[in-house]
N, C-alpha and C positions, 0 to 999 in steps of 0.2 A: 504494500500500500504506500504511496507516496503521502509526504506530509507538505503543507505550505509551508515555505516559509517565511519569515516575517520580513517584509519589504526596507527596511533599513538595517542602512548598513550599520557595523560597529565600526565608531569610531572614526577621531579626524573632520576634514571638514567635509565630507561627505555627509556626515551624519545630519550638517542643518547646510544643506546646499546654498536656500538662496539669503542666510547671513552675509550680509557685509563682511569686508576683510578691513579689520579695527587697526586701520595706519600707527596712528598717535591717538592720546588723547582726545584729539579735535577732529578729528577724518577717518569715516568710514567710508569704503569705496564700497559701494551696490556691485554683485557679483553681474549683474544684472550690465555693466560698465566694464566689465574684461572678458573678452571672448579667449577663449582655449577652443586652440586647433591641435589636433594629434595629426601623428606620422610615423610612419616606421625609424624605430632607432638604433642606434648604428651600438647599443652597448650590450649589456648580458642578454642572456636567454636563450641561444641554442639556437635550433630549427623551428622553435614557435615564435622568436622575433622576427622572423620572416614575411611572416602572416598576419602579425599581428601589430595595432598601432600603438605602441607606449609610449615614444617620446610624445610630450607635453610641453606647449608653447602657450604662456597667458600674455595677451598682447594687453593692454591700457591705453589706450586715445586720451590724450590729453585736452584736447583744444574742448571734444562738446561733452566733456565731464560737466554734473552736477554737484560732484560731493566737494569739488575746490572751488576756491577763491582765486581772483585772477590774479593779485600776487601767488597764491604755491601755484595757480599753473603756467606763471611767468618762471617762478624757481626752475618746477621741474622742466620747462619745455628749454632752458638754458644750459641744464645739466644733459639730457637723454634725449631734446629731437620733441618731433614730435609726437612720441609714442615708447611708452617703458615696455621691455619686453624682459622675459625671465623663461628658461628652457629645462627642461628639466628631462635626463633620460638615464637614470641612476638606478633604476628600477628594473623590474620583470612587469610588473603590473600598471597598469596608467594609472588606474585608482590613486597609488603610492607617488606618483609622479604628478597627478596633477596635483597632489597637496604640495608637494617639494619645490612645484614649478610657483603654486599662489603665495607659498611662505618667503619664495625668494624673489615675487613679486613686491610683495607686501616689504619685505626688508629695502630693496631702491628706493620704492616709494617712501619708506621713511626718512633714511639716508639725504634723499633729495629735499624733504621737505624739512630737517630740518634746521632753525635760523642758525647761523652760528653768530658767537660775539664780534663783537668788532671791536681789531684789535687796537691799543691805547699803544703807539709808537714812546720808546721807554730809548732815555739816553743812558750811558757809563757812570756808572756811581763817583764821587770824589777819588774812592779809595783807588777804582780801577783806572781813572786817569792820573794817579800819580804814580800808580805801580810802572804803566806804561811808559811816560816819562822817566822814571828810574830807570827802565829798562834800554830806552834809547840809551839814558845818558852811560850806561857801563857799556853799552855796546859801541859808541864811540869811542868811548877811553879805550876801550881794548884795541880799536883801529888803528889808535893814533898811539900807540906803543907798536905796533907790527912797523910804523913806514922808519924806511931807511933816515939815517943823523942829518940833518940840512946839510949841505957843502957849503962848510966855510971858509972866503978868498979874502 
């Protein structure tokens, strides 16, 4: 007798498909906003990677995203173009691969999105502009002891 089995998967993001993928804090992207294309991959598996399509490609369009603001999608489209991509083909199974491909999606996108400081241009301390100067001045001394005795006529 065959049994049903239960329509969900265990585990990963398989389990709530159409969640958002929680960037930061502030930005979830809608799954709904990365298309994933499979293809045959060129890594493990034998004679069923042949036949079968595990590598995973999540693309991201930047330009007619919702979940950003046109500064991150000025950030990201100045870091990646215009379109983040993440590839994944690590795997035997796409399942396994397309989580690998949206987590490594999900990592660029944070990467890019986030602000860094700006940095506070910082001059030589007292102490290391005198060390420096000391150090000229012993390294002249030592010059002017190497040159040959003036000729005196």
């Amino acid at each position: 007798m065959s049994r049903m089995r239960d329509s969900k998967p265990a585990g990963g993001y398989l389990e709530n498909v159409n969640d958002p993928i929680q960037v930061n804090a502030d930005v979830a992207v809608p799954l709904s906003e990365v298309e994933i294309r499979t293809s045959r991959s060129s890594g493990p598996g034998g004679q069923h990677a042949n036949v079968t399509a595990s590598r995973v490609e999540a693309v991201f369009e930047i330009a007619p995203s919702t979940a950003l603001t046109g500064e991150q999608k000025r950030r990201l489209a100045s870091l990646h173009g215009d379109r983040v991509t993440a590839v994944a083909q690590d795997t035997r199974g796409q399942a396994r691969n397309r989580e690998l491909a949206l987590e490594r999606l999900r990592d660029k996108l944070a990467a890019g999105l986030a602000v860094r400081r700006q940095r506070r241009p910082t001059g030589p301390s007292k102490a290391a502009r005198e060390r420096r100067l000391e150090t000229k001045r012993r390294t002249a001394q030592r010059k002017r002891t190497r040159r040959p005795p003036p000729i005196d006529e």
